[in-house]
N, C-alpha and C positions, 0 to 999 in steps of 0.2 A: 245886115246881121249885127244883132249888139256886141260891145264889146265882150258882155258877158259869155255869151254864145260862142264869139272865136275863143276865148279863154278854154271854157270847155273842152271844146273842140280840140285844142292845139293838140294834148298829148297824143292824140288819137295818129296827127297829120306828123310827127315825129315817128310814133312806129309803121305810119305806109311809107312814109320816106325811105327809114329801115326795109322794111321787106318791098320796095320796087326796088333795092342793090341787084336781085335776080335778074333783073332784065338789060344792064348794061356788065355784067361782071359774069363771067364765066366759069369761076372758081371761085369757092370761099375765101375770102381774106388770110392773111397770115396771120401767125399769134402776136406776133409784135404790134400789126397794127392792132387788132381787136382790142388787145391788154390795153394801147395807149390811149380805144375811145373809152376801155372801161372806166381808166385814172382820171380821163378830163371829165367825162360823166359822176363819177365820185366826188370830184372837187367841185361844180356845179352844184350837187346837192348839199354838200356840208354850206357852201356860202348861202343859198338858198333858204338852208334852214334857218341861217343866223339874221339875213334882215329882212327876209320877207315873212317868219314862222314865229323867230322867239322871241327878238327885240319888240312885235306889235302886242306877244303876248306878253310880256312886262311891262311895257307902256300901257297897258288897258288894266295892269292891276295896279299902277299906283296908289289907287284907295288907300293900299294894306301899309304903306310907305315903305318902311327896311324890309317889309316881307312882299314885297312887290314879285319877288322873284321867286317866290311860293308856288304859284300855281304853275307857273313856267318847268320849275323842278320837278312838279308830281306829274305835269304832261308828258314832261320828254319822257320820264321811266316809264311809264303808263303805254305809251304806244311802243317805245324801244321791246317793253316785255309782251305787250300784244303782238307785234309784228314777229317773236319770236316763238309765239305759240301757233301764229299762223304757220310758217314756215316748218315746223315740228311736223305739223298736222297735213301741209302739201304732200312733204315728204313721206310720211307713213301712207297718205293717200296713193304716193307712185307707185309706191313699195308693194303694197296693195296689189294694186292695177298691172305691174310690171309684166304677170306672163296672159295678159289679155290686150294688153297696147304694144304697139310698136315704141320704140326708145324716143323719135321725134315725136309721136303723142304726149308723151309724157312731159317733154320737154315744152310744148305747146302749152299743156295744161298748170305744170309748175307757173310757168312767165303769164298766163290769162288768170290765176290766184291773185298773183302779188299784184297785179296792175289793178286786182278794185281796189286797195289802199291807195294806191297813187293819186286813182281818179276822189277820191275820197279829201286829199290833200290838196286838190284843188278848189274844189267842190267849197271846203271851210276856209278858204282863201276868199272865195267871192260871197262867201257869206257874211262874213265880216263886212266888206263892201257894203253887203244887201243889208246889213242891219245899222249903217250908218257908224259904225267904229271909225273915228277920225283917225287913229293906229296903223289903219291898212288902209291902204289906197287903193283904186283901181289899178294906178300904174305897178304897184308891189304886185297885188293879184296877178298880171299878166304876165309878169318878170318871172312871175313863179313857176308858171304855166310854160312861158319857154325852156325856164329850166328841166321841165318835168318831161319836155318833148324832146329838148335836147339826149336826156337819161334814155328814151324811150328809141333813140333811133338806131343804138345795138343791136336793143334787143328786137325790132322787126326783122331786123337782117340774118341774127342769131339763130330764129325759127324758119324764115322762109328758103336760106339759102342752102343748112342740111335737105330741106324736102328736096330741093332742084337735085343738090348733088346725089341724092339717094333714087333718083330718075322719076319726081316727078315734075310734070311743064310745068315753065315760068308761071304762067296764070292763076291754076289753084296756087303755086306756093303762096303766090301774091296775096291771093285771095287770104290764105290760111293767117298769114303774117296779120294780115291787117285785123279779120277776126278777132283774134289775140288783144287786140287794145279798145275793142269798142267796149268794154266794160267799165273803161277809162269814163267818159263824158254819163252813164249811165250811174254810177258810184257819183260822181261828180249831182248831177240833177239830183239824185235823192237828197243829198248833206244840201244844196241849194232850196230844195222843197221845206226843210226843217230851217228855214235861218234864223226863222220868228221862235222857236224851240233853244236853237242852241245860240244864241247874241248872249244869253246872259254868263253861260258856260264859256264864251268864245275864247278867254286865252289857256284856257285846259284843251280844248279843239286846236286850237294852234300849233301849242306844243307838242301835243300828242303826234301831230301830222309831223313834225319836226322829229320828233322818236324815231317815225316810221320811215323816214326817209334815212336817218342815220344808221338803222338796223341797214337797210338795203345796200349802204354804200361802206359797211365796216364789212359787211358778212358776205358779200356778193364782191362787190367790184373793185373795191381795194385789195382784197387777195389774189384778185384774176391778173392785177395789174402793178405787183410787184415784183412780177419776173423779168419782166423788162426796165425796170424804171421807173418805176410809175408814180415817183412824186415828180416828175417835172411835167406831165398832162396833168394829174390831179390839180398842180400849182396852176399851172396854165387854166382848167375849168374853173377853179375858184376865184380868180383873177378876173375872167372873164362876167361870171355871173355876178361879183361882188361891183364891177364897174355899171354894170346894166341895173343894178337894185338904186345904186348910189344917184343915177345918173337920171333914172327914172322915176324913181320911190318920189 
């Protein structure tokens, strides 16, 4: 399998991880723990964005010299306000949907939305790669790709373990969880299929994927995880992924 291919792949192997928690845990987690993987997961994404999303897309605009950090800026707003009209538009969709779904439908459906961005953030990670940007490495791409599966192993757990608790078997939940993230490597292959399309765009792609993950982790996970504390897991996820970028980039 190339390396491309596990890349891909990773996020997908984060949210089964996430939703096989049903088959050795018998109850849902507590909020404490939840909140602290939501802050390490949040902190993983902020670091992520910074040396594996933004720094390559400022490095690949130096052309511009002082304005090098041009496109980097109109990226990050660019997906930061995409990722916020998406989210708008889930939610009007629940809202919608609410007295025809059961509440974990909906729940299933919000988190299988947001995960084609994600896979999308990958996807323009290894495209860079594919298009010979000496800015992004292979090793960066794959750093990114853990982080992204890292992010991703809540939320398998998040989906599959209400189904158990709400009486249904281990197996569909498992099943459902995992569902949930294969739009991951599918998002990902398309933005891979375009690489020859978007190399010239690539540090607007970049940063844009850097927007998007920063919407996810100001608007989702750093709220969830500031009831407990949650800058010392944030620190801790950041800490982590900023050592794996450095170490491997």
């Amino acid at each position: 399998m190339s390396e491309t291919v596990q890349g891909v792949m990773l996020p997908l192997i984060g949210t089964s991880i996430g939703a096989a928690c049903v088959f050795p845990m018998k109850r849902e987690p507590c909020d404490a723990f939840r909140n602290a993987l939501s802050g390490f997961a949040a902190g993983v994404m902020a670091a992520a964005g910074v040396w594996s999303l933004l720094i390559p897309a400022i490095e690949g605009s130096f052309a511009l010299g002082k304005l090098a950090f041009l496109p980097a800026a109109i990226g990050l707003m660019a997906g930061t306000l995409l990722m916020l009209l998406l989210d708008r538009a889930v939610k009007s969709l629940c809202k919608r949907l609410s007295g025809c779904l059961p509440k974990n439908s909906m729940l299933t459906l919000a988190v299988t939305l947001h995960n084609i961005p994600e896979g999308m953030v990958v996807g323009a990670a290894f495209a860079g790669v594919a298009a010979g940007e000496g800015n992004i490495t292979a090793a960066a791409a794959m750093t990114l790709a853990v982080g992204i599966a890292i992010q991703n192993f809540p939320e398998g757990a998040m989906i599959s373990m209400p189904l158990k608790a709400g009486g249904m078997k281990r197996a569909p939940a498992f099943f459902i969880g995992v569902l949930s993230g294969v739009v991951e490597p599918i998002g990902a292959a398309v933005t891979l299929m375009a690489a020859d399309i978007v190399a010239p765009a690539l540090p607007y792609i970049l940063s844009m994927a850097a927007g998007a993950m920063y919407y996810v982790a100001a608007a989702e996970l750093i709220p969830e995880s500031a009831a407990d504390g949650g800058a010392v897991s944030f620190a801790a996820g950041f800490t982590v992924m900023m050592s794996l970028d450095v170490l491997l980039g």
